[in-house]
C-alpha positions in Angstrom: -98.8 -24.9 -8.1 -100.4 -22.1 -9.8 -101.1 -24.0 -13.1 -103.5 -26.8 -10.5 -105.1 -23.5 -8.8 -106.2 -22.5 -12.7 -107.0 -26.0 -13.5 -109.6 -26.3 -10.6 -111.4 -23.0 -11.0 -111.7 -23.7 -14.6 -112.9 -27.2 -13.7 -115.3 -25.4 -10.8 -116.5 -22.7 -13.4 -117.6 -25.9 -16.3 -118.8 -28.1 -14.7 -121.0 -25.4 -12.4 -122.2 -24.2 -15.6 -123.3 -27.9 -16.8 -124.4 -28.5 -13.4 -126.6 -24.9 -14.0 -128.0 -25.6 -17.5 -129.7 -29.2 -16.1 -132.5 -27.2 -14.6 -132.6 -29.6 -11.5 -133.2 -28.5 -7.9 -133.6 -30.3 -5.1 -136.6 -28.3 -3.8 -139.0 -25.5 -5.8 -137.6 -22.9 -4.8 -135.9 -22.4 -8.1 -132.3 -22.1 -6.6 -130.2 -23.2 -9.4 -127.2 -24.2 -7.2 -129.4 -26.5 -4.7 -128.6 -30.1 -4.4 -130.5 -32.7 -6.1 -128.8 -36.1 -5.9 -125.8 -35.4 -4.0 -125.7 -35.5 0.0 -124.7 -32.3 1.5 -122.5 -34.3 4.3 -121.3 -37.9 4.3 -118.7 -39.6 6.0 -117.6 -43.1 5.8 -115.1 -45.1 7.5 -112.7 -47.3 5.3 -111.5 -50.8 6.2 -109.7 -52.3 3.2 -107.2 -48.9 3.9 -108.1 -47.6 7.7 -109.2 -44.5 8.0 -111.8 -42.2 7.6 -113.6 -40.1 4.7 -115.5 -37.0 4.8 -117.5 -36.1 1.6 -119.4 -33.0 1.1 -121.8 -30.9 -1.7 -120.4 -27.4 -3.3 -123.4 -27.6 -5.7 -124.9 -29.9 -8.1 -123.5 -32.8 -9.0 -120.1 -31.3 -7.5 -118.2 -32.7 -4.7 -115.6 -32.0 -2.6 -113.7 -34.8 -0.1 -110.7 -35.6 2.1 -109.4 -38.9 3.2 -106.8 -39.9 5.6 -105.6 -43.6 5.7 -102.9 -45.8 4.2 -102.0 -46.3 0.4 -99.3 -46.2 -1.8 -97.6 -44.3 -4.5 -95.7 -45.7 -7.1 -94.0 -43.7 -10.0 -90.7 -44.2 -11.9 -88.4 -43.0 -8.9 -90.1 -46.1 -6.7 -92.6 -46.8 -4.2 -93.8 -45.4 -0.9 -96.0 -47.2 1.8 -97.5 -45.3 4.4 -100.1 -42.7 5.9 -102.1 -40.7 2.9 -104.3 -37.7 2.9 -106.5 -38.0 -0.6 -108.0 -35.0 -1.4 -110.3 -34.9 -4.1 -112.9 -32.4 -6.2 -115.5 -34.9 -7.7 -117.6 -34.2 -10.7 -120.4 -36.7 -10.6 -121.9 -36.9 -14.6 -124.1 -39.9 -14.3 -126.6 -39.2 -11.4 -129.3 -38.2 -14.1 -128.9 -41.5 -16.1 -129.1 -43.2 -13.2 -132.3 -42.0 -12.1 -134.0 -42.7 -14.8 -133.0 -46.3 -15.2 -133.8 -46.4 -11.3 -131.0 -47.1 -9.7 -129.8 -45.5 -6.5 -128.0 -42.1 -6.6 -128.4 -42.1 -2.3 -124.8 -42.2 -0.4 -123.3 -40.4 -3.5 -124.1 -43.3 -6.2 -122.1 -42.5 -9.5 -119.2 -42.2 -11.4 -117.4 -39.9 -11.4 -114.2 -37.5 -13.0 -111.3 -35.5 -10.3 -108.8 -33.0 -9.6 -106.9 -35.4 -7.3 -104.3 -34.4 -5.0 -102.5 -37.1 -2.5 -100.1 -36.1 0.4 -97.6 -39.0 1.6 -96.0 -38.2 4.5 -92.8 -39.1 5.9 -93.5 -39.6 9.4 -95.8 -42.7 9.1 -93.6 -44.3 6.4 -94.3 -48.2 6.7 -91.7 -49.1 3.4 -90.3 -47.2 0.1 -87.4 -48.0 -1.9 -87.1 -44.1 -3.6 -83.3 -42.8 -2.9 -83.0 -39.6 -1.3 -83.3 -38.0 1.6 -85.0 -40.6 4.5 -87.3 -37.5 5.7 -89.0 -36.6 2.6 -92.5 -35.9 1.5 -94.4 -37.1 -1.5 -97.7 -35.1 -2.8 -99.5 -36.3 -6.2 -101.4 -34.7 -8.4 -103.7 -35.4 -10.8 -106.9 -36.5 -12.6 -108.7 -39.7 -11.7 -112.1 -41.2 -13.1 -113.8 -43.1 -10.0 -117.1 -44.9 -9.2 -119.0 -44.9 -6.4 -121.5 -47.4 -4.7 -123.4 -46.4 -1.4 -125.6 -49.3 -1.0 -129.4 -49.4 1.7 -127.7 -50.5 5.1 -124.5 -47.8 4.5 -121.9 -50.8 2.8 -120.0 -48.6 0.3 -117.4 -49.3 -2.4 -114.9 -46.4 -4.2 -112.4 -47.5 -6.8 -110.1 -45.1 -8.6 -107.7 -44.9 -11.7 -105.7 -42.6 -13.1 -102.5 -40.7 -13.6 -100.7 -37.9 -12.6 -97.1 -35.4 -11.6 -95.7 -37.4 -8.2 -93.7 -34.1 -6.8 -90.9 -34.8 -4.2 -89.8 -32.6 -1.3 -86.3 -34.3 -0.4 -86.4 -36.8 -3.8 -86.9 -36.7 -7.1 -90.4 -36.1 -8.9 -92.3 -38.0 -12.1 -95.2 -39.1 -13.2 -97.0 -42.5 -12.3 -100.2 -43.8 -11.9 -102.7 -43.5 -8.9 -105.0 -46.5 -8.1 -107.4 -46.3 -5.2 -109.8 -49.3 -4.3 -111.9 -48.8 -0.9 -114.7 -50.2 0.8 -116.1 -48.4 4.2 -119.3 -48.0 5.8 -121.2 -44.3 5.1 -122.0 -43.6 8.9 -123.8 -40.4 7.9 -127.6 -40.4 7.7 -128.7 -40.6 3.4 -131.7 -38.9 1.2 -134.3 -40.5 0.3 -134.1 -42.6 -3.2 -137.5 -40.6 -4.6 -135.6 -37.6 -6.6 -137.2 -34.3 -6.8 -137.5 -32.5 -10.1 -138.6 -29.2 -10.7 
């Protein structure tokens, strides 16, 4: 646990420096940590796993976002089916690209790299076949590299991949693979598509 705290405030302290040396703010008051591209607040509601999402700015080009729905996690030991929280701490490193080529960056439009933790838990446990204890608890973590589309009337599409330390409470840990493939509805009000640059 304390190796993943280190890994996040390093990941926090490089990425806030790239974000930093861009030179972008999002008004001209010279603010070096003020949002550009990035909604301070969204949250989206998820069909293809129901639930909910709620996204939200730290500082440029930096996310931060929790989930709650169904999934699955799969690693050596097995599979478990059930209720999920996803946590995640998004790097977003293509907003800039994608303004110039004019595409949209409203609603969170990019791809991005993140710390990824999952929590299964045990009371909302549709299947599994891992041996153990029938009460247990199942938390991943990780990195993932995701992409995200917010399109003009709020349609939105997420889809993960990556890998990462499955640790059990009750059964055995490993390492396995996360996938994560959503599509929701961004209920949240977004910018405008006309960036400002300072």
């Amino acid at each position: 646990m304390k190796k993943l705290a280190c890994l996040i405030v390093i990941f926090l302290i490089v990425f806030g420096c790239l974000g930093f040396a861009q030179g972008r703010t999002e008004t001209n008051s010279g603010d070096p940590f003020a949002l550009i591209n990035l909604e301070r607040h969204q949250f989206k509601f998820n069909f293809l796993s129901p639930g909910f999402t709620y996204e939200f700015a730290i500082f440029k080009d930096l996310t931060a976002s929790t989930s709650l729905g169904f999934g699955a996690a799969t690693y050596n030991e097995g599979y478990a089916l059930g209720l999920v929280m996803n946590n995640r701490m998004r790097y977003y490193y293509n907003l800039g690209s994608r303004l110039k080529k004019d595409k949209i960056v409203a609603g969170n439009s990019g791809n991005y790299i993140a710390f990824a933790q999952a929590i299964f838990f045990s009371q909302v446990r549709l299947a599994t076949n891992i041996k153990g204890a029938s009460d247990f608890n199942l938390g991943f973590y990780g990195l993932v590299h995701g992409i995200q589309r917010t399109y003009p009337k709020g349609f939105n599409f997420t889809a993960e991949i990556g890998a990462g330390y499955y640790k059990g409470d009750g059964v055995f840990s490993g390492f396995g693979p996360l996938v994560n493939i959503n599509i929701g509805w961004v209920a949240t009000k977004r910018k405008s598509r006309k960036p400002v640059f300072h």
